[in-house]
C-alpha positions in Angstrom: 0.0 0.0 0.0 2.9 2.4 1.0 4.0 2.2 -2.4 1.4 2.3 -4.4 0.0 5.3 -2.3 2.7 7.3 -4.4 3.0 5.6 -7.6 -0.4 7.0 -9.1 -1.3 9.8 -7.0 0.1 12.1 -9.4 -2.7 10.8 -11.9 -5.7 13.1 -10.3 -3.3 16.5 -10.5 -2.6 16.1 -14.1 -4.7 18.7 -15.4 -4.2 20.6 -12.4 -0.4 20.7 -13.1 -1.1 21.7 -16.6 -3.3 24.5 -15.7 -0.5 25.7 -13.1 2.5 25.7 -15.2 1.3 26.3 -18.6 2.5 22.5 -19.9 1.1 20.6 -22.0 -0.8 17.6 -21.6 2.3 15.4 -22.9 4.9 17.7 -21.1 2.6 16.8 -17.6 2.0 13.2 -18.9 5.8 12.8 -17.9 5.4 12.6 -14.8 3.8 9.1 -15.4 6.2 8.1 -17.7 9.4 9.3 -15.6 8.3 6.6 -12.7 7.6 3.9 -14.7 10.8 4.4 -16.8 12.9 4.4 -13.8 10.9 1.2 -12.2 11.8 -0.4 -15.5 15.7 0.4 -14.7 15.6 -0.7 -11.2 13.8 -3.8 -11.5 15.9 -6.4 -12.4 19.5 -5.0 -9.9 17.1 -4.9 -7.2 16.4 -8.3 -8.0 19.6 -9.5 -8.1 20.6 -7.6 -5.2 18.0 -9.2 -3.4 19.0 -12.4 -4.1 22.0 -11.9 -2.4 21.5 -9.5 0.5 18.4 -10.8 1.7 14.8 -8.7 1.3 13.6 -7.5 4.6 16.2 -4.7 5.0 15.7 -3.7 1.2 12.1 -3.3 1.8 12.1 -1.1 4.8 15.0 1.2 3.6 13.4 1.8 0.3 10.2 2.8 2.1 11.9 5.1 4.5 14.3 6.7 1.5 10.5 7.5 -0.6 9.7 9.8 1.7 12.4 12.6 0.5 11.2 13.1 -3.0 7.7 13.0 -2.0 7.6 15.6 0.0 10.2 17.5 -2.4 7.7 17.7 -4.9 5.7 19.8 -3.3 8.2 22.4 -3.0 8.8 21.4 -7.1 8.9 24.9 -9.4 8.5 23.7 -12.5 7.4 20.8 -14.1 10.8 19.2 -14.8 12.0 19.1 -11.2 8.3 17.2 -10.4 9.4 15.0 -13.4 13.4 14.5 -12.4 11.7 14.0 -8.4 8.9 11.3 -9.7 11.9 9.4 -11.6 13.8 9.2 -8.1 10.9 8.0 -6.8 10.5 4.7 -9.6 14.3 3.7 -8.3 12.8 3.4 -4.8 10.0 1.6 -5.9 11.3 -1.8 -7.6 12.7 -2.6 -3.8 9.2 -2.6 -2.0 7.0 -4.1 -4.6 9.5 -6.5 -6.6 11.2 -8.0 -3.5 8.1 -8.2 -1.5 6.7 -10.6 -4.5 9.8 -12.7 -3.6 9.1 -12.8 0.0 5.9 -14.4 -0.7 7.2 -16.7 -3.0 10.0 -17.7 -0.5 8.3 -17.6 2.7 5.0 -19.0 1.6 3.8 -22.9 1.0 3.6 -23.3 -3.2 -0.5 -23.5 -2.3 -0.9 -20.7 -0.6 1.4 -18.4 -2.8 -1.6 -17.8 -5.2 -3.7 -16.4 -2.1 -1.1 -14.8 -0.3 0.0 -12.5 -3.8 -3.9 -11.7 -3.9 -3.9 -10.4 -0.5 -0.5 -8.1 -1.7 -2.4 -7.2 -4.5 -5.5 -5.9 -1.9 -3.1 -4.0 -0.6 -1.6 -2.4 -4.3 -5.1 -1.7 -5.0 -5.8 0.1 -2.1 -2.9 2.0 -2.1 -3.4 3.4 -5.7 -6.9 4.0 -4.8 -5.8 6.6 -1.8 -3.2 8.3 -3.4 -5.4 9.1 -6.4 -8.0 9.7 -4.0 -6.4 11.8 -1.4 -4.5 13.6 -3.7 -7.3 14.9 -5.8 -9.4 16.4 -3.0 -6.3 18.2 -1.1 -5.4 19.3 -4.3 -8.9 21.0 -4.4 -9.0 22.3 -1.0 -5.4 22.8 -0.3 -3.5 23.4 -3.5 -1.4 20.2 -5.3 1.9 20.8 -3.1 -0.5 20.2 0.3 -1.2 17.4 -1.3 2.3 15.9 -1.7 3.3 16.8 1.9 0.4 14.9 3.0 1.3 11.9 1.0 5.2 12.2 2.4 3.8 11.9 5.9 1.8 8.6 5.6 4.4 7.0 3.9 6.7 7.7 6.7 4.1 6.5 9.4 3.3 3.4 7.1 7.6 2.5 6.5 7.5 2.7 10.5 4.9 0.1 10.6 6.9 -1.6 8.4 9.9 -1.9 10.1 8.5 -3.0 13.6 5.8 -6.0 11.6 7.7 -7.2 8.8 9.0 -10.6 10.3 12.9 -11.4 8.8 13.0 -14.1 6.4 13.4 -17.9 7.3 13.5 -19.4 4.2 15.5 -17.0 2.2 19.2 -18.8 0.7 21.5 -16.6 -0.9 22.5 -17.2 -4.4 26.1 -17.0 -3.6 27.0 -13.7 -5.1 26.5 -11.5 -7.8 27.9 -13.2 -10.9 26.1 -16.3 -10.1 22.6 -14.2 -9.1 23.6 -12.7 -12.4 23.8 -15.9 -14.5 20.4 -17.3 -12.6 18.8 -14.2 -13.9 19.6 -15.0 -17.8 18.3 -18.3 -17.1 14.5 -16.8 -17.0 14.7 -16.4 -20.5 15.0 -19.8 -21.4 11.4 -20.7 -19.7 8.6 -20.1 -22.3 6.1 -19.8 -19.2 8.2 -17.0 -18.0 8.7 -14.9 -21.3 5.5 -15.0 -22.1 4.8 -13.9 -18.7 6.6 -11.1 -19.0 5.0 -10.2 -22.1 2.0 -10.4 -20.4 2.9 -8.1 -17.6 4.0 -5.3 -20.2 0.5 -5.4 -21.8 -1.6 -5.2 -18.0 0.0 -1.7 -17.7 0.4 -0.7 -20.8 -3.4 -1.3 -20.9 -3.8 0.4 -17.5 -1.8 3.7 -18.0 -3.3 4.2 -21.2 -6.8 4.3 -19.7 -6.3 6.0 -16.6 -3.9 8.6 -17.4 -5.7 10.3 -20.7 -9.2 9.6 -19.2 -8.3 12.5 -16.9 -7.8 15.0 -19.7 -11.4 13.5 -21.2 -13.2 14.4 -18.4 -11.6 17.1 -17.4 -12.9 19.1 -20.9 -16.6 19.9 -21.5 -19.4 18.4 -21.1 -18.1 17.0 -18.3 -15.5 19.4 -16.9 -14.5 17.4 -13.9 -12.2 18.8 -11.0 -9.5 17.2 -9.8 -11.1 16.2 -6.4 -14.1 14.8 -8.5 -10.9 13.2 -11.1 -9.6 11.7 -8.1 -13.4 10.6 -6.7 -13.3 8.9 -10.1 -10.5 6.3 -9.1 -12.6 4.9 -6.9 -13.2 2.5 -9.5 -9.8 0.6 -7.7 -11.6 0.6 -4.5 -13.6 -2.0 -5.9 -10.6 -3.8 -6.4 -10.8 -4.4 -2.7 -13.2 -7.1 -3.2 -12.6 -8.7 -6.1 -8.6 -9.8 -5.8 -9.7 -11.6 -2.5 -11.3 -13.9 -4.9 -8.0 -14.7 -7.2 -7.3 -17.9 -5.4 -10.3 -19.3 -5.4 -11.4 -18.5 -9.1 -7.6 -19.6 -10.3 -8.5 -23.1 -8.3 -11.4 -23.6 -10.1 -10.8 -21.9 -13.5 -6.9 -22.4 -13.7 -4.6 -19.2 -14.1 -5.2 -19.4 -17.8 -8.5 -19.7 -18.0 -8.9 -16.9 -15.2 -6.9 -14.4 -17.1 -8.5 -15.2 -20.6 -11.9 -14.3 -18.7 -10.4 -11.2 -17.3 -9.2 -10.2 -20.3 -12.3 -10.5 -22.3 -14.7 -8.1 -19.2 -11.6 -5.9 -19.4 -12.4 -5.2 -22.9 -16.1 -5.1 -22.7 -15.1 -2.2 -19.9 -13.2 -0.4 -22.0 -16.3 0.1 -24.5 -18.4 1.1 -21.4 -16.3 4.5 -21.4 -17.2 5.6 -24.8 -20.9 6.0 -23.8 -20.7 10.2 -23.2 -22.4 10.0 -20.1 -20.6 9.6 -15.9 -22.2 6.4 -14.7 -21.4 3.9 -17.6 -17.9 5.7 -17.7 -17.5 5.1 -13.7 -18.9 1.7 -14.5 -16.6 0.7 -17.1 -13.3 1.8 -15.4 -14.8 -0.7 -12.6 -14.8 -3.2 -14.8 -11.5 -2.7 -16.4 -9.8 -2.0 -12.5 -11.4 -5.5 -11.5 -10.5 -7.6 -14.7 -7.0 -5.4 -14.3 -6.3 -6.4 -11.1 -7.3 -9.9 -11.4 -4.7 -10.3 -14.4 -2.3 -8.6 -12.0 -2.7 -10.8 -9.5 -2.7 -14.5 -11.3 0.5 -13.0 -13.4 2.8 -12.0 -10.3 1.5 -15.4 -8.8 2.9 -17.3 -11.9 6.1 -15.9 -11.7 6.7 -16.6 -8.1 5.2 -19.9 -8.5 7.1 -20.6 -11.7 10.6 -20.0 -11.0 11.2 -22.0 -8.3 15.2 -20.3 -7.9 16.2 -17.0 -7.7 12.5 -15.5 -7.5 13.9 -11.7 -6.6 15.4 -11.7 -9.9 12.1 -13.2 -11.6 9.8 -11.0 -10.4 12.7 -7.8 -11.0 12.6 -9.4 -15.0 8.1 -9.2 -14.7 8.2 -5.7 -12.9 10.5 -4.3 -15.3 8.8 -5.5 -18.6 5.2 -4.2 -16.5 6.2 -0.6 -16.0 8.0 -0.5 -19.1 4.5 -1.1 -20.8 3.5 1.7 -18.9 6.3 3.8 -19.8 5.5 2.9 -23.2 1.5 3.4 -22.5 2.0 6.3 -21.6 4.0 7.8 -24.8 2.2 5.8 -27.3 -1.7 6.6 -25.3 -0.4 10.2 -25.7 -0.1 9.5 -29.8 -3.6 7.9 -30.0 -4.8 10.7 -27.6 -4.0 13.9 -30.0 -4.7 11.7 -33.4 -8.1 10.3 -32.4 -8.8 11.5 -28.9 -10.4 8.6 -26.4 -12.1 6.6 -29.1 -8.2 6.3 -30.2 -7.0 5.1 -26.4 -10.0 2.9 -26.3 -9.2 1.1 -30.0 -5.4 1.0 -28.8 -5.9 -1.0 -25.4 -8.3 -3.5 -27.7 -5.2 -3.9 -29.3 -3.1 -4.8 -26.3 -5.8 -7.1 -25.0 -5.9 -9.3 -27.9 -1.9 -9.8 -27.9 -2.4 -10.7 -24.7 -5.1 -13.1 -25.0 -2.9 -14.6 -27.5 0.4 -14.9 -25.8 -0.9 -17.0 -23.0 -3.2 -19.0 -25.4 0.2 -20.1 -26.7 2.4 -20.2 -23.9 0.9 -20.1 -20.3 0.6 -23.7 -19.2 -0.7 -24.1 -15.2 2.8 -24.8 -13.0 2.6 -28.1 -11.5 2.3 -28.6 -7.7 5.0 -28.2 -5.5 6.0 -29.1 -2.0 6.9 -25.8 -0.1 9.9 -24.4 -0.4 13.0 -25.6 1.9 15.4 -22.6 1.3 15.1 -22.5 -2.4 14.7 -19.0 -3.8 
């Protein structure tokens, strides 16, 4: 939650920030784009670092470190120092989210890691939904930098609740060094499953930053002329998020991974068709729908991963969490494109696009990991 609390919040101020500098929407859109760039470079070193340090004390100094920049952007004076601050703030990010996967995936039975992952994601979900949230409603009561000081402040009281909960690892084994963590790490490559995986995990945010970065600028123009408290009201299309990645383990039991996700992906895309109706509630309903189906992809993919590479998980997650945010990197750039040549009709006909490459890639490759005994210091 601590981490996703930050990633996103920036989402709601987006026309804000444009209004208050004079930027463009593509010069503000950076500030998306600068995060998930520098997740995508920090990724796969923190995973190999984790694999030999350990992951406890990389997840609760990351944590504390993301409160500088936070509360730095809200003394920003121009939009490049937000955009240079936001990057510093994807290089702490990779070390909560990416190792925590690992943790799970190390300190967890092989049953239970499908559950467990959903229960993270509960927490991802709930974390974007807040920072959008709370950011968007201080920004319209207190101004955009009141927002950012606020957001420093709970991340520092949630890292302290970090550091005195978070039990140290007992099943963690170090790899045995960095060249060795190093050649483990190429070895990902050579697993179809995980590939395809991280193909996969590219086209969840590409799909995802696409929608819910340029739906701001929609509804922020007339008819609806939304505010950015109302923007930020919007996101609580993630809240319901709450409810339905609870569910993940049970449905992937029944269903299978596969199965699940080809579902997801097919309400997903019915979603995104819900938001081209020019009217609030099938909008609000459709972002819903694309949030749950989202999330639920989300979920089952960061599952597979951990459950899939059964050594060296930091560094298998690191490989997933980079090729995500550098779909949303990319998203953002290329929803930017489709934004100014064909407005949202054009985002909405370019995530259809994504969707069915994704549908694809696991109808070739995905294939349900077969049942493990827990792990006895493997990682």
């Amino acid at each position: 939650m601590c981490a996703f609390l930050q990633l996103w919040a920036i989402q709601a101020l987006l026309p804000t920030l444009a209004a208050f500098f004079g930027a463009t929407e593509a010069a503000v859109s950076l500030t998306v784009s600068a995060t998930t760039l520098a997740v995508t470079i920090t990724a796969p070193v923190i995973g190999v670092l984790a694999d030999t340090l350990g992951r406890r004390r990389i997840i609760v100094v990351a944590l504390v470190l993301l409160v500088v920049p936070t509360a730095l952007i809200g003394a920003a004076q121009s939009v490049d120092q937000i955009v240079a601050l936001r990057f510093l703030q994807g290089l702490l990010l990779p070390p909560v989210f990416a190792v925590a996967v690992a943790y799970i995936g190390d300190e967890f039975p092989h049953a239970r890691i499908a559950a467990v992952t959903a229960t993270y994601t509960t927490g991802s979900v709930l974390g974007g939904f807040l920072g959008r949230f709370l950011a968007g409603w201080i920004g319209d009561f207190g101004g955009w930098r009141v927002a950012f000081f606020v957001l420093a402040a709970l991340s520092l009281a949630g890292a302290v609740v970090v550091a005195a909960t978070l039990p140290r690892e007992q099943r963690f084994v170090r790899v045995g060094g960095l060249v060795p963590s190093l050649n483990m790490t190429a070895r990902h490559f050579r697993d179809p499953r995980l590939t395809a995986t991280f193909a996969v995990g590219f086209g969840v945010l590409f799909s995802f930053v696409t929608l819910f970065t340029y739906i701001n600028f929609y509804l922020a123009a007339p008819p609806f002329n939304l505010s950015s408290g109302w923007l930020g009201s919007l996101f609580a299309a993630y809240a319901f998020g709450l409810f339905t990645t609870p569910m993940t383990g049970p449905l992937a039991a029944r269903l299978g991974r596969r199965g699940l996700v080809l579902a997801a992906l097919g309400t997903w895309g019915l979603g995104t068709l819900l938001t081209l109706v020019p009217h609030l509630v099938p909008i609000f309903v459709g972002l819903v729908v694309c949030a749950c189906s989202g999330f639920l992809c989300q979920a089952v993919s960061t599952g597979y991963v951990a459950a899939t590479a059964t050594r060296a998980r930091s560094s298998a997650v690191g490989l997933y969490v980079t090729s995500y945010y550098l779909g949303g990197t990319v998203g953002a750039v290329i929803g930017g494109l489709a934004w100014h040549g064909a407005g949202w009709p054009g985002c909405v006909a370019l995530v259809w696009a994504m969707l069915s490459a994704k549908a694809a890639c696991i109808l070739r490759f995905w294939r349900d990991p077969i049942a493990a005994p827990a792990p006895q210091g493997n990682n």
